[in-house]
KOLTOR-260429 format. One line per field, with one value per residue (C-alpha): x negated, y, z negated; residue in three letters. Coordinates in steps of 0.1 Angstrom, whole numbers, plus 5000, padded with zeros to 4 digits. Example, Ala and Ser with C-alpha at 12.3 -4.5 7.8 and 13.67 -1.06 7.14 Angstrom:
X = c(4877; 4863);
Y = c(4955; 4989);
Z = c(4922; 4929);
r = c(ALA; SER);
This chain:
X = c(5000; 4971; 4955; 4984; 4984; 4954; 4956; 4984; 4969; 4936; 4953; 4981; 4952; 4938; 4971; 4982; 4951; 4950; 4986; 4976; 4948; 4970; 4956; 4953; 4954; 4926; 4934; 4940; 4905; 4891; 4901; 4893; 4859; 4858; 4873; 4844; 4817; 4830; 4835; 4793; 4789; 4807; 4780; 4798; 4796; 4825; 4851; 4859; 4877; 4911; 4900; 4937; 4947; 4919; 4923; 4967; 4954; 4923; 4950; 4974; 4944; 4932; 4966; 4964; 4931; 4946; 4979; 4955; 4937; 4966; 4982; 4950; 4947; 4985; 4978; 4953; 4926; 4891; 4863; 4843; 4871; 4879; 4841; 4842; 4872; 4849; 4825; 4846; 4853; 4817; 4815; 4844; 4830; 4798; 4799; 4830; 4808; 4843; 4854; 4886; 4885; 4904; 4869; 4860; 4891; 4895; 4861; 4859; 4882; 4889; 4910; 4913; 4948; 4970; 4941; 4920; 4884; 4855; 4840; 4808; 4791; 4812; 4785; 4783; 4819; 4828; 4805; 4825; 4858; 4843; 4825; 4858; 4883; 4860; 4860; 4893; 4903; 4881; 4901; 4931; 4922; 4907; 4939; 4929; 4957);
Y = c(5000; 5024; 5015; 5026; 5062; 5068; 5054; 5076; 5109; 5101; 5102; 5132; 5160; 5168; 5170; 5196; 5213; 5219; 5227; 5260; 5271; 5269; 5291; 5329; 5354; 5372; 5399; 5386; 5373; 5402; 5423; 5396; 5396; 5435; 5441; 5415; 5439; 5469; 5452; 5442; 5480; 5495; 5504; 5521; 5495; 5512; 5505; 5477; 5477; 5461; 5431; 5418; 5458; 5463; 5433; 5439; 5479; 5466; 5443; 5473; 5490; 5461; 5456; 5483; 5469; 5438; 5451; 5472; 5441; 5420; 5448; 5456; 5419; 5418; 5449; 5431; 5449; 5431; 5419; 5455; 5475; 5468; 5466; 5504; 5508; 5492; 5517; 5545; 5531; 5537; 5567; 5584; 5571; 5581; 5615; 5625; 5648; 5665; 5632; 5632; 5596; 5570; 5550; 5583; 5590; 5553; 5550; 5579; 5569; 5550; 5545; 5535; 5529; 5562; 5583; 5590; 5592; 5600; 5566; 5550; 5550; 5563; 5559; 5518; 5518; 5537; 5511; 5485; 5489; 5503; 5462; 5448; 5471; 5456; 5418; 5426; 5441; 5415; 5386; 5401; 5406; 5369; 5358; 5343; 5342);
Z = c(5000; 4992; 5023; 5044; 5026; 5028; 5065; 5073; 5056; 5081; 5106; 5098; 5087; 5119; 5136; 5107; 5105; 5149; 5144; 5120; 5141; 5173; 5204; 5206; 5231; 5249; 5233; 5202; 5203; 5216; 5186; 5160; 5174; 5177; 5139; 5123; 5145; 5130; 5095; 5098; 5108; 5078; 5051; 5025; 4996; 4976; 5002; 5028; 5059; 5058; 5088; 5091; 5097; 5120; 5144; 5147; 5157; 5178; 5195; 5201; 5217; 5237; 5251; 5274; 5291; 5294; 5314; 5336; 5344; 5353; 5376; 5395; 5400; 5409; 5430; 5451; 5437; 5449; 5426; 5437; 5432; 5397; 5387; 5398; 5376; 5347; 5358; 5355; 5320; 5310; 5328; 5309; 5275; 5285; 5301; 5273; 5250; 5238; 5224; 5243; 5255; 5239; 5230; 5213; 5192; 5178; 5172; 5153; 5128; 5095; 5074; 5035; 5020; 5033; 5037; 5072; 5071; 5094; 5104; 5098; 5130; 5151; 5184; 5177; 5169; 5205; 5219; 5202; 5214; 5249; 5251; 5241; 5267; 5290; 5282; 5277; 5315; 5330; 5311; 5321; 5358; 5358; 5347; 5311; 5288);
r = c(UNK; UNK; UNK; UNK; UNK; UNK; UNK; UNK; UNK; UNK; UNK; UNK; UNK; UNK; UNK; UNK; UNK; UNK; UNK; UNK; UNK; UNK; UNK; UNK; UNK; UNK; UNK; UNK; UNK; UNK; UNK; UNK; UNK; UNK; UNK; UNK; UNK; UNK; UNK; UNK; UNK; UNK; UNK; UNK; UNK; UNK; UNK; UNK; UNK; UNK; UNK; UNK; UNK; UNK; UNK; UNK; UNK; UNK; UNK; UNK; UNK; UNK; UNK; UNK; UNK; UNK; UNK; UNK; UNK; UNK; UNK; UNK; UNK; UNK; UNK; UNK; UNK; UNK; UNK; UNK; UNK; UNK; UNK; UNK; UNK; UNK; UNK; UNK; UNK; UNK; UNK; UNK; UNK; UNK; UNK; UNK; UNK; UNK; UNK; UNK; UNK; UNK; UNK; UNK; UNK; UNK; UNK; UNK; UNK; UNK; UNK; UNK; UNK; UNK; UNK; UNK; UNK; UNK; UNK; UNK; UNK; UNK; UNK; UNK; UNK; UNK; UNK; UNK; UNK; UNK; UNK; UNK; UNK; UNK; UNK; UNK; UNK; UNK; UNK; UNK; UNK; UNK; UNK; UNK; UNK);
């Protein structure tokens, strides 16, 4: 009788435990990976970045990048075409010293329980979110889900 149970729990635990970590999004991915890079940038040792918070707004900003991607793809857009578009991404983080692009004004900043705060970093954290738009366009052009 013991043998069946513990038979039975063998073989049960890897379907429940595949079952919880059931498959994300690009984008979801995307902004999980982007929110631990900006956790491992925060230096402040008296506060800590919310990650849960940051990865459901990194996902809200990702979003967009992945639409883009999907209707240039849809669009007929060729492989040249929507690397200029990438370009143009890098150009407007780049070449925007008045920190009007969207890179610029998430990345520059934080926030800790209801307040807003001027972030850590803000250059690594525009480069950041400008590496994750990207992977993020790219997997939506490509098609990945």
């Amino acid at each position: 009788m013991q043998r069946k149970f513990c038979l039975s729990v063998i073989l049960t635990l890897p379907l429940l435990l595949t079952a919880c970590a059931g498959s994300q999004t690009s984008v979801d991915k995307n902004a999980r990976h982007m929110a631990h890079q900006i956790a491992r940038v925060h230096f402040d040792p008296n506060t800590r970045p919310l990650t849960a918070d940051n990865i459901r707004l990194m996902a809200q900003f990702l979003s967009q990048f992945y639409d883009q991607g999907k209707k240039d793809r849809a669009a007929g857009l060729t492989l040249a075409q929507a690397q200029q578009r990438v370009n143009c991404f890098r150009q407007q983080q780049a070449g925007d010293a008045a920190g009007h692009s969207p890179f610029a004004l998430e990345a520059q900043k934080s926030f800790f329980l209801t307040h807003q705060y001027t972030a850590d970093q803000p250059e690594k954290r525009r480069t950041i979110l400008l590496d994750g738009a990207i992977a993020t366009y790219w997997d939506g052009y490509n098609g990945k889900p």
